[in-house]
N, C-alpha and C positions, 0 to 999 in steps of 0.2 A: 504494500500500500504506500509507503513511502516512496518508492521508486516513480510510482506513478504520479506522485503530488509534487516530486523533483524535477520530473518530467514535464509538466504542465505546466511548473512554471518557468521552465528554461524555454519553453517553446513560445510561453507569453512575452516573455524579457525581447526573444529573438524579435516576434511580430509587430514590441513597441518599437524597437529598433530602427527596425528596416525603413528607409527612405517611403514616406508615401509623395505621391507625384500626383500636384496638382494644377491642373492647367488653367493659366492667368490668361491665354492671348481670347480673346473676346470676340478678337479679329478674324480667325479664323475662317475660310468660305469652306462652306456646306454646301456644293452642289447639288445634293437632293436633300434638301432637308425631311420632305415628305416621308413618313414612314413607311406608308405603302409604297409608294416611288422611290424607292431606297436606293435603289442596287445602279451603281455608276456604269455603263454601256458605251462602247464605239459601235454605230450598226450602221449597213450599208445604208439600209432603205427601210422607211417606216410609213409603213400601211392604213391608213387613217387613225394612228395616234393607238390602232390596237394591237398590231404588231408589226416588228421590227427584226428586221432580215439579218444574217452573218454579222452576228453581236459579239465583245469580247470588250472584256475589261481596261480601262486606260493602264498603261504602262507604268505611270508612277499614279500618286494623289494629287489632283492637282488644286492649284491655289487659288484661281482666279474662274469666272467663267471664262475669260477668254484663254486662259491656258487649257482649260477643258476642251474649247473647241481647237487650238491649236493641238494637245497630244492627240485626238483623234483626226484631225485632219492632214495628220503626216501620216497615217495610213489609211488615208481615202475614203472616212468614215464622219458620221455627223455625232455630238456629243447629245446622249440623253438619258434619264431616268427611267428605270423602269420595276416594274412589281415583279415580273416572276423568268428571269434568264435562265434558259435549258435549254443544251446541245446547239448555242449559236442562233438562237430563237430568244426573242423576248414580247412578254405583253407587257399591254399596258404604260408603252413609253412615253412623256413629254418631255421637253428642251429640260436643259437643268434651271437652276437659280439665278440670277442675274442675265441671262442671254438673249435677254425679247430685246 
């Protein structure tokens, strides 16, 4: 029993310890903020706003809406949000954040 109340609190001590990371920048862009529209997409061609053709995720995160549309547009694609990406297929996509 001892071992176990050594144990617990050597693991408390550890977990005060440890660095927590909080993030100040405010600033940040959210290209999709939307919950539903979550999932960041480069897709060729989008089908009246319900689906969108040979999709694939941006290469990095990007910062700005226009860097959104520029990593996707260095491979030939349009930047947008969308609900549900599978196998290069996506529903439900609109532009991202800041791009109108």
């Amino acid at each position: 029993m001892k071992s176990f109340a050594i144990t617990a609190v050597l693991f408390a001590a550890v977990a005060m310890a440890s660095p927590v990371e909080i993030r100040t920048d405010a600033t940040a862009y959210d290209a999709c903020p939307s919950e539903l529209l979550s999932n960041l997409e480069c897709c060729d061609v989008d089908v009246l706003g319900l689906l969108s053709i040979n999709c694939a995720p941006p290469p990095e995160t990007p910062t700005s809406a226009q860097h959104f549309k520029d990593l996707c547009s260095k491979r030939g694609k349009s930047a947008t949000c969308c609900v549900l990406p599978v196998l290069g297929q996506a529903v439900g996509c609109q532009p991202p954040a800041g791009s109108g």
